[in-house]
Structure formats: C-alpha cells, structure tokens
C-alpha positions, -999 to +999 in steps of 0.1 A: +000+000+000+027+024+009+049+013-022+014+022-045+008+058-026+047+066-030+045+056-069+014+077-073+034+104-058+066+103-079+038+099-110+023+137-099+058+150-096+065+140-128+038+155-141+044+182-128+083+184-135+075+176-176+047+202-179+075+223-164+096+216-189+073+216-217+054+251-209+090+267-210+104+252-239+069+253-261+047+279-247+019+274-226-010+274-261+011+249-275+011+227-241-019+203-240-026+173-215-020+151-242+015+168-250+025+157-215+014+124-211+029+120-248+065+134-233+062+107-204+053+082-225+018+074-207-021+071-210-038+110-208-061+088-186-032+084-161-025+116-160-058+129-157-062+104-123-034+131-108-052+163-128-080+165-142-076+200-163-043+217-173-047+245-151-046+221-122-015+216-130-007+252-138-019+263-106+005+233-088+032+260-105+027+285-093+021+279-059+055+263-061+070+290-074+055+314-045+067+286-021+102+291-033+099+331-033+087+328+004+112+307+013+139+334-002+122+360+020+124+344+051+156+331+044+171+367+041+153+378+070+181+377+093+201+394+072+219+430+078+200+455+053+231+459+028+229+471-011+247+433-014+223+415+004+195+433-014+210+427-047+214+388-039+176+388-028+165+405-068+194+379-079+179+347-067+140+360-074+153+365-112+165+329-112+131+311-098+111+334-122+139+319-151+130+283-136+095+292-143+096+312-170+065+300-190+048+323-164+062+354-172+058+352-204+022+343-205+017+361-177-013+383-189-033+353-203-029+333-169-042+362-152-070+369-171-080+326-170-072+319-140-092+333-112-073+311-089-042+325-095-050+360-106-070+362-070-038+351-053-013+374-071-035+407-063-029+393-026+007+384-032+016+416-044+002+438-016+022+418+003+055+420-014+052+459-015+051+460+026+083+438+021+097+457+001+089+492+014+100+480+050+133+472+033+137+508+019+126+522+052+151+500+071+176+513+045+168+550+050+173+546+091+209+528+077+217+562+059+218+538+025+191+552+009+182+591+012+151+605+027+119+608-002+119+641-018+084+642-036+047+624-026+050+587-031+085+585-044+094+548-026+062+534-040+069+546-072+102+532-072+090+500-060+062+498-087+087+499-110+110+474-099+081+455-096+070+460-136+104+454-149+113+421-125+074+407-138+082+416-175+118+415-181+116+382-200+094+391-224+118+421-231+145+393-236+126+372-258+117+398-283+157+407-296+173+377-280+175+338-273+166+329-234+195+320-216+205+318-183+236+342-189+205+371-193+198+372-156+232+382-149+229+414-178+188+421-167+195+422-127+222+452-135+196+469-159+172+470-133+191+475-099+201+506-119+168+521-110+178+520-074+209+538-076+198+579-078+180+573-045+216+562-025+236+585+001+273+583-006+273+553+015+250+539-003+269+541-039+297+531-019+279+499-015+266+500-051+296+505-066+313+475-047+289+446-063+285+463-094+322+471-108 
C-alpha cells in the first residue's frame, strides 16, 4: 500500500516536473494534457487520475514558485540590510522566475483565465510591496538610501522594480535567445533604478557589487 501511494506520488511529480519543462520550452498554447502524457510516455487517462484540467497543473506552478519566493524572503530575514544583500535577494527572485519562465511570459493570459491565481497574485503583491517598502525604510534609518523628496517617491520606485522584475523576459525574448547568462545582464539593468535614490554610503555599497 505504501509502495502504491509513493509511486502515485513520484507519478504527480512528474507531471508536474515535464509540464514544467514543456510550458518553457513550447509555450503554454502549445502545451496540451495530451503533449504531456505523450512526453512521459503514458495514458492521458493516467495523467488525468493526478489532474484532471491543465490548469490544475498550472496552478501546482505557481504555488511552487511562491513557495520558493517565500522561502527566499524568510531566508534573508536575518540578514543586515546591505545594497549586497539586497542585490542577492532580486538575484535569486530573477532565477526562480527563469526556472518558471513560462509564467512570465504568459503572464497576462494566466491572469485573465485563472481566477485562482489571478486572485492570489492581487494578494501576493500587496504583500510584497510592505516587504519591500520595509526594506527601503530599514535602508533609510541605515543612511543607505536618502530621505523621499516628492509624494509617493518609494512606492513609485517599488512599482517599478516591480514591472520590470514581472516583464523583463518578455523584453528578452523579443531581440534575443533565453538563456541563463540574461539574468546576470537584466538584474544590472534594473538594480540601476535604485541607484539615484543612495547617500554616498549607499553608492559606496553600489559600486562594490556592481564594478
């Protein structure tokens, strides 16, 4: 009984690991139920005993992906507020969103057919903006960051960030091949935004990951 529960289990992680796999490599309209069970060289009816629609299995994603986003969070935590530490927080974020990549670039269409998800996101992002904005503040009291200057100039800053981290792939994909070598060139181009808001300490700091 155990041995059958513990094959069924491996059988959903493969699912889930191929459709992975698949929805980067193909696209997520070019990724059917059939393509997968196809890949893995079994019955759609097997599959379906593990999911019974494709956005089951899309939603498995993403939750996964937020698991792994939370886990970088709280595994930071701890950590002195630092321009490097910062930087290695974006770093590793970029990576999981390159592990998952079929989400960002179908990110509009999974928002507007999944409720699920799109529901979770609008929640997820409130969130990641106190996260964020407590880092900045924690960064102003550290004299890294200088005081705002106009109404809503963190915020803005964050929305930004925010924008460019959630669509930088499809900015990739439009002049260039996806690599992995493009998170290294696209987590420069957007730290960038943060730099005219430093104190000399600050660029200090900057300048010492960045040269």
């Amino acid at each position: 009984m155990k041995s059958k529960i513990k094959n069924q289990k491996n059988t959903k992680s493969l699912i889930v690991d191929t459709a992975l796999k698949l929805f980067n490599k193909m696209g997520l309209s070019k990724v059917t139920l059939r393509t997968i069970a196809k890949d893995m060289g079994i019955s759609q009816g097997n599959l379906n005993y593990h999911f019974k629609k494709r956005k089951d299995i899309i939603e498995t994603l993403y939750f996964q992906l937020v698991c792994k986003m939370e886990q970088n969070f709280h595994s930071h935590s701890d950590e002195a507020l630092t321009i490097k530490n910062f930087f290695n927080r974006m770093q590793e974020i970029m990576k999981q969103f390159y592990a998952y990549r079929f989400f960002m670039l179908d990110f509009v269409q999974i928002m507007r057919e999944n409720k699920v998800i799109s529901s979770h996101y609008q929640q997820l992002t409130v969130l990641r903006q106190k996260q964020v904005m407590g880092i900045f503040k924690g960064m102003i009291d550290k004299g890294i960051m200088r005081n705002e200057e106009i109404k809503d100039e963190y915020l803005n800053l964050y929305i930004r960030m925010n924008i460019m981290g959630d669509f930088w792939l499809s900015s990739a994909i439009t002049t260039q091949d996806l690599s992995p070598k493009l998170i290294d060139k696209y987590i420069h181009i957007i730290f960038q935004e943060f730099y005219p808001y430093l104190t000399p300490k600050g660029k200090e700091q900057f300048s010492s990951i960045t040269s």
